[in-house]
N, C-alpha and C positions, 0 to 999 in steps of 0.2 A: 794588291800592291800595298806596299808598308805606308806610303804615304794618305792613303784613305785611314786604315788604324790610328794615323797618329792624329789624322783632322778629327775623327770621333771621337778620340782620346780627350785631344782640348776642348772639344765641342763639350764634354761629360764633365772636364775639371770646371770649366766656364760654367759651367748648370749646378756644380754639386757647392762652388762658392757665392752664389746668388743669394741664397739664406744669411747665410754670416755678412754677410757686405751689405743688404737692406740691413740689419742689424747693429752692423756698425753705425752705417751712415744714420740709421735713425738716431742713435745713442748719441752721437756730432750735434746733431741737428738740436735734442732735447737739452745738452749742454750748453750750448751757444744761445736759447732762446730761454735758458735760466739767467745766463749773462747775461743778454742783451735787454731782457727787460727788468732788472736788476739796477743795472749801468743807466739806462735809457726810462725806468719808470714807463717802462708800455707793459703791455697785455698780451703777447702774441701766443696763439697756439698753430700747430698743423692742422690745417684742415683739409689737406690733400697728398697724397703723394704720388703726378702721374709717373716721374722717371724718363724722360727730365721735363724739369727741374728735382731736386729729391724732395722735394716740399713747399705747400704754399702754403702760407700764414697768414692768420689773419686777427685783427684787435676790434673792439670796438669802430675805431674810428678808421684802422688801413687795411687792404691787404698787399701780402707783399711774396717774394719768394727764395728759398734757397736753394743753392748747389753746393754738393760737399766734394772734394778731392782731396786725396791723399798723398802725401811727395815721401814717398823713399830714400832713405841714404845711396842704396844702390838695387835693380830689379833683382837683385841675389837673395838680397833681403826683403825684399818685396815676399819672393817665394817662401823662402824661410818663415814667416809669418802667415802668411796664409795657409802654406803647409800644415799647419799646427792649429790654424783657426777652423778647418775645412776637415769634417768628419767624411775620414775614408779617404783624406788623400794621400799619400804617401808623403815621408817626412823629409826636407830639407836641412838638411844644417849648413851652418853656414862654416865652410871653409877655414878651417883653421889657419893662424901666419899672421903678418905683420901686413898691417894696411897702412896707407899713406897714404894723404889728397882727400881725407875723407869728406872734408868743409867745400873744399872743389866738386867733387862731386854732386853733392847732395844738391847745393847752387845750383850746380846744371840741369839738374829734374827742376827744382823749383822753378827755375824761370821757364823750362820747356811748360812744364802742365800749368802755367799761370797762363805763359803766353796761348797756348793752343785752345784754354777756357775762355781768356777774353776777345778770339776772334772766332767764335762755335758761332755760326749761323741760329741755329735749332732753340736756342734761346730765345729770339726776338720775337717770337709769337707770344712769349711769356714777358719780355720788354713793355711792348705793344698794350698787352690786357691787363698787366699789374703794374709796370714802372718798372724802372729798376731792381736789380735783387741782389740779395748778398751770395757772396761765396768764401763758403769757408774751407782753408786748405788746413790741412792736418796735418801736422810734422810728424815722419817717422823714423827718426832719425839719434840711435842707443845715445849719442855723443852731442847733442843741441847742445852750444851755449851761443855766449856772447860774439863772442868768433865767428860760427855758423851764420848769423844775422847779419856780423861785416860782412861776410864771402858773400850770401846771397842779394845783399844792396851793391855788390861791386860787379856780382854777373848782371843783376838786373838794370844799372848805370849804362854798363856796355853794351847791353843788348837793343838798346832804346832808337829808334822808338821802335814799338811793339804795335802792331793794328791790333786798336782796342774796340770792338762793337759799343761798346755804352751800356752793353749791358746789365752791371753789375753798379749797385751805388757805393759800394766798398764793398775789399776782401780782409779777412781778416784770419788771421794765421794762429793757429791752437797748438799749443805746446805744453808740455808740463815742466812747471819751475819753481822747484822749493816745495815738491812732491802733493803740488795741487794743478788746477786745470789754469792756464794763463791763455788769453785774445791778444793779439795786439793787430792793428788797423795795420795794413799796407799800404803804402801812398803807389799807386800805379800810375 
């Protein structure tokens, strides 16, 4: 049947982007804890990474943990990207034409994978033994500005309240602006 091909199919693209995606996410993670102890005067390194969490850190004095997620403009471009990140996958492009709502969209991933990280069960074991952890979401997004940041604080207003487990002691959102890496803290 077609339909077993195509679940092996995904089952093989799912396995052949596992490489580049610890790679990314560790690349996040080494970024963010250049910032954060920069910013913060701490000392953190990885000292684990079971998956999930993508990382546990730790300084002299804490330990603590991260999760990294990525937010899309659209899963078009999701593929488009990993298509081209993923040795031997077949290449996507993205759709030529005229887009519009692009600030609407993106908003709506972002609050989807915000909200659906701060109510993951699977985390609290990691709540429990470290505290709190960070999560850091990754903008993917060719068109980020200022704009983007209203639209996503005006889907994330309307969507409220969100079940939040406690898991996280802030998120903090990575973008590039002014062709360097930028954090900024998310109030949840």
């Amino acid at each position: 049947m077609n339909h077993g091909f195509r679940k092996r199919g995904r089952q093989q693209t799912i396995a052949g982007r596992r490489p580049a995606k610890k790679q990314h996410e560790r690349a996040v993670i080494d970024e963010f804890l250049t910032w954060l102890n920069k910013h913060r005067g701490t000392r953190f390194k990885v000292v684990a990474e079971p998956d999930p969490p993508d990382a546990i850190i730790a300084s002299v004095r804490a330990k603590s943990w991260i999760e990294v997620a990525d937010v899309f403009w659209t899963t078009n471009y999701a593929r488009h990207l990993y298509s081209y990140a993923t040795p031997g996958e077949r290449r996507y492009p993205l759709n030529p034409g005229y887009y519009s709502q692009m600030d609407q969209a993106f908003a709506q991933c972002f609050v989807y994978v915000l909200s659906t990280k701060l109510k993951k069960r699977s985390y609290l074991p990691f709540l429990k033994r470290y505290g709190a952890g960070y999560l850091v979401i990754r903008v993917q997004h060719p068109w980020f500005d200022g704009q983007t940041i209203r639209e996503m604080r005006d889907y994330w207003r309307a969507e409220q309240p969100v079940r939040n487990l406690g898991c996280f002691d802030a998120v903090y959102v990575k973008f590039s602006s002014m062709n360097r890496l930028a954090f900024r803290k998310w109030q949840v």
